[in-house]
Phi, psi and omega in degrees: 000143172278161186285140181285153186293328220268315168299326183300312170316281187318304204296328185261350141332275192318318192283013172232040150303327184251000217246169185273120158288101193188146180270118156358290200279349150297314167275085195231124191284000185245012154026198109221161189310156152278155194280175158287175207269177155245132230226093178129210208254119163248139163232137168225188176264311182235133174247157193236081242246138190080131191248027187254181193306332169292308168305312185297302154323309179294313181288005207246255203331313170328318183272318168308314149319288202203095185317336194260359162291102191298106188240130165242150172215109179261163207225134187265003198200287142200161202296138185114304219296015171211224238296351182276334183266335191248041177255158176304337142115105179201087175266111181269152154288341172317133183287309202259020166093029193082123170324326176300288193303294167337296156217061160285344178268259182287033193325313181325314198240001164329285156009270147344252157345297181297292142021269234256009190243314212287298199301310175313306171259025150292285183314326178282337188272343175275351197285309202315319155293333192270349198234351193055052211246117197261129180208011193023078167273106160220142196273060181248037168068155162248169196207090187284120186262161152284127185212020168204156216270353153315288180325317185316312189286335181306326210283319185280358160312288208277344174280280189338291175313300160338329197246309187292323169235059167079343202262029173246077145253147198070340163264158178238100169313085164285116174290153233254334160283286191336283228290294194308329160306318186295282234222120188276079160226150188295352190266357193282101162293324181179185205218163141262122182246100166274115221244349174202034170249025191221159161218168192219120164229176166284092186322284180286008176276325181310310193276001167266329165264001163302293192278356160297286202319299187305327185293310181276020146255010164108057154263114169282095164328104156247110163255162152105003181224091161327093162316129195247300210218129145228177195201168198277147170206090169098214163258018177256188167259172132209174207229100193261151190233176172316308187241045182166166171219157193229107146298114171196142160354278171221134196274118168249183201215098214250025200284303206057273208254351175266171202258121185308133188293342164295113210260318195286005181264344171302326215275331169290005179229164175221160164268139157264130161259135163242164196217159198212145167239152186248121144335166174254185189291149207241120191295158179302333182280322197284332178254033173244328203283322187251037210353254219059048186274339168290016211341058160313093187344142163230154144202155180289212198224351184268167179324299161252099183240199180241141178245119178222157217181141174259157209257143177326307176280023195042067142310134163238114165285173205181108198217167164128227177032276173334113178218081166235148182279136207255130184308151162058013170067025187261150193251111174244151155308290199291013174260339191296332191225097194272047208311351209273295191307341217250292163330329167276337206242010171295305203275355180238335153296292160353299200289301157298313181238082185291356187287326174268059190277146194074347174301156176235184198218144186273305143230171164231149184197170182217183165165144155348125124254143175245129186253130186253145196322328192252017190068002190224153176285122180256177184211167177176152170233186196207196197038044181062050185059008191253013177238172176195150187202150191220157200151153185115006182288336181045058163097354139280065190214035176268005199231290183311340186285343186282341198283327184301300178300346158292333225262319179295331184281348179263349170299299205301319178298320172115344204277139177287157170191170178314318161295306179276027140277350195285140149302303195312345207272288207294321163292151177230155195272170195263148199289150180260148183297154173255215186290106035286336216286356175280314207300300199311318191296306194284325174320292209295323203293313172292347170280329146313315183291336159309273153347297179303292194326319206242348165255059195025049156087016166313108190273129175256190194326302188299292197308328159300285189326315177293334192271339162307300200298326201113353161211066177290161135293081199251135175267000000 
């Protein structure tokens, strides 16, 4: 006899008995201390404001460009601790937010794009050797799966397209065995297998060793220091902080979802909260039941979907479905913790692996992304060029933020270059309205993106309308 829904209930309850709010990858015993904060007038040539991948990558690339640049990079809180430490560690090559979003936006320039994002985690996996940056880097693909018999067809649709204009080297089309060979679940129909445009790493061990990296190139850290005001000084920026201000030469501005010292640049982002639960370590037998021997990232394929992956210690992370927007776009600490979601996405793992039934889960956790009307990261500077700022990754952004920090440093710099010749480079995406009409617009649009799901990916009116405007949603 089957189990009652209320037993079912109970039972994906329970596997979160134990577990910690806190994101997996922050609770790590080999941390490292934080710098101290900064306290008195500092001046340099380039100061680097946000202490997350965007920030860390400028200063880094920064030094690299040119060894005698004198670089500071202050942190309002210590480096990693938000969208860089609680993310799924799914570094894509992808520029634009997944081929699809590309190029449905830039078809011109697609290329291109695939090109110079292909080129970006080349470059993070020789940074990742060359700095030694113990992160559990591995370059084992992703595998956007089918879990309704729309989606299958979409996926072999979309391959087919894909192959009329050059762009599948390296994907695969997977039959609902090929996919249940990588990775065993009764919900899997089929699969697409990009075999070397994803890497899987530890998101904060990345960002600990970044700021390792930077500190032993002359870079000065200061965590634990908010960037408050900035204003014109001279032929300078200057930066004002709690115990102190920073002069410099040229500003690049790494905030993403927090609010950019450019004021007219707030309008363009919103924070989503996402959310994420972690397993405990999976015994040989419990990881011989879903073999995953290639361990390759996933995700599903619906509108609201899910991202999962395994952890250096076969861990299985699991994140995803749940994208909620807080009225009026304010970024809180209490948002961070969600038990409603941690509780559906208890129940929808089951659900994917009825094999691991008893397994428990360790933490939970939530955070920010800051997301923009087009779904990919714009840029732009200001003050007469001595400021640049990049934002807008909207949940990509372990790979893209480094393709961000060139972008900013050739704006700082004056140079024209293959990137800031990119349209995707030079356009900005239209600014979200404000309140109610952002909250009511992101409601309806997500009760839509539902909707299509449970009616065979069918896009209703608004969902047309937004795709029309230029800002539909394809995950």
């Amino acid at each position: 006899m089957a189990p009652s829904a209320m037993t079912r209930g109970n039972q994906w309850t329970k596997s979160l008995s134990d577990v910690q709010p806190v994101s997996y990858w922050l609770d790590d015993p080999g941390k490292p201390r934080s710098e101290p904060a900064l306290t008195g007038a500092e001046t340099c040539d380039l100061l680097v404001v946000g202490g997350g991948y965007s920030g860390l990558w400028t200063a880094l690339i920064a030094k690299e460009r040119d060894p005698g640049r004198d670089v500071v990079l202050v942190e309002g809180r210590e480096v990693g601790w938000a969208a860089s430490g609680r993310n799924g560690g799914f570094c894509a090559a992808s520029l634009t937010h997944g081929l699809s979003n590309g190029l449905t936006r830039w078809p011109d320039e697609i290329g291109k794009l695939e090109e110079l994002g292909a080129r970006n985690l080349d470059e993070i996996e020789a940074a990742v050797a060359r700095y030694s940056l113990d992160c559990d880097f591995e370059r084992s693909g992703e595998i956007d799966v089918a879990t309704e018999p729309h989606q299958a067809a979409e996926l072999r649709e979309w391959r087919q397209e894909l192959e009329r204009r050059g762009l599948a080297g390296g994907i695969e089309f997977l039959d609902t065995a090929a996919v249940r060979e990588q990775v065993d679940s009764p919900t899997f129909l089929a699969g697409l297998h990009d075999r070397r445009g994803v890497a899987m790493l530890h998101p904060a061990k990345l960002a600990w060793g970044l700021k390792r990296a930077c500190v032993e190139l002359g870079v000065r850290v200061y965590e634990h220091t908010p960037a408050l005001a900035l204003k014109p000084s001279g032929a300078s920026m200057a930066v004002r902080t709690p115990y102190g201000s920073v002069r410099a030469r040229r500003v690049a501005l790494g905030t993403n979802i927090f609010p950019n010292l450019v004021k007219r640049v707030r309008s363009y982002t919103v924070p989503v909260y996402d959310y994420a639960l972690m397993t405990e370590p999976l015994s040989a037998d419990q990881l011989a039941s879903i073999g995953w021997k290639n361990r390759q990232g996933l995700g599903d394929s619906a509108n609201q979907f899910h991202y999962f992956r395994l952890s250096a210690d076969n861990r299985i992370l699991w994140g995803g479905y749940d994208a909620i927007y807080p009225y009026g776009g304010r970024v809180r600490a209490e948002y961070d913790d969600r038990p409603e979601t941690y509780a559906k996405l208890a129940e929808h793992f089951f659900t994917c692996f009825p094999q691991l039934e008893g397994v428990r889960f360790s933490h939970a956790w939530g955070g920010a992304i800051d997301t923009c009307s087009r779904f990919s990261a714009f840029f732009g500077s200001a003050h007469q060029g001595k400021v640049a700022y990049a934002a807008g990754y909207t949940g990509l952004g372990v790979g893209a933020t480094r393709f961000g920090a060139e972008v900013m440093l050739d704006l700082l710099e004056g140079e024209r270059t293959e990137r800031t010749e990119l349209e995707m480079v030079r356009r900005k995406p239209l600014p979200f309205p404000p309140e109610p009409f952002a909250w009511t617009g992101i409601a309806l649009t997500k009760w839509s993106l539902a909707r299509a799901d449970t009616h065979g990916g069918r896009r209703n009116l608004w969902l047309k309308a937004m795709d029309r405007l230029g800002l539909g949603f394809d995950s």
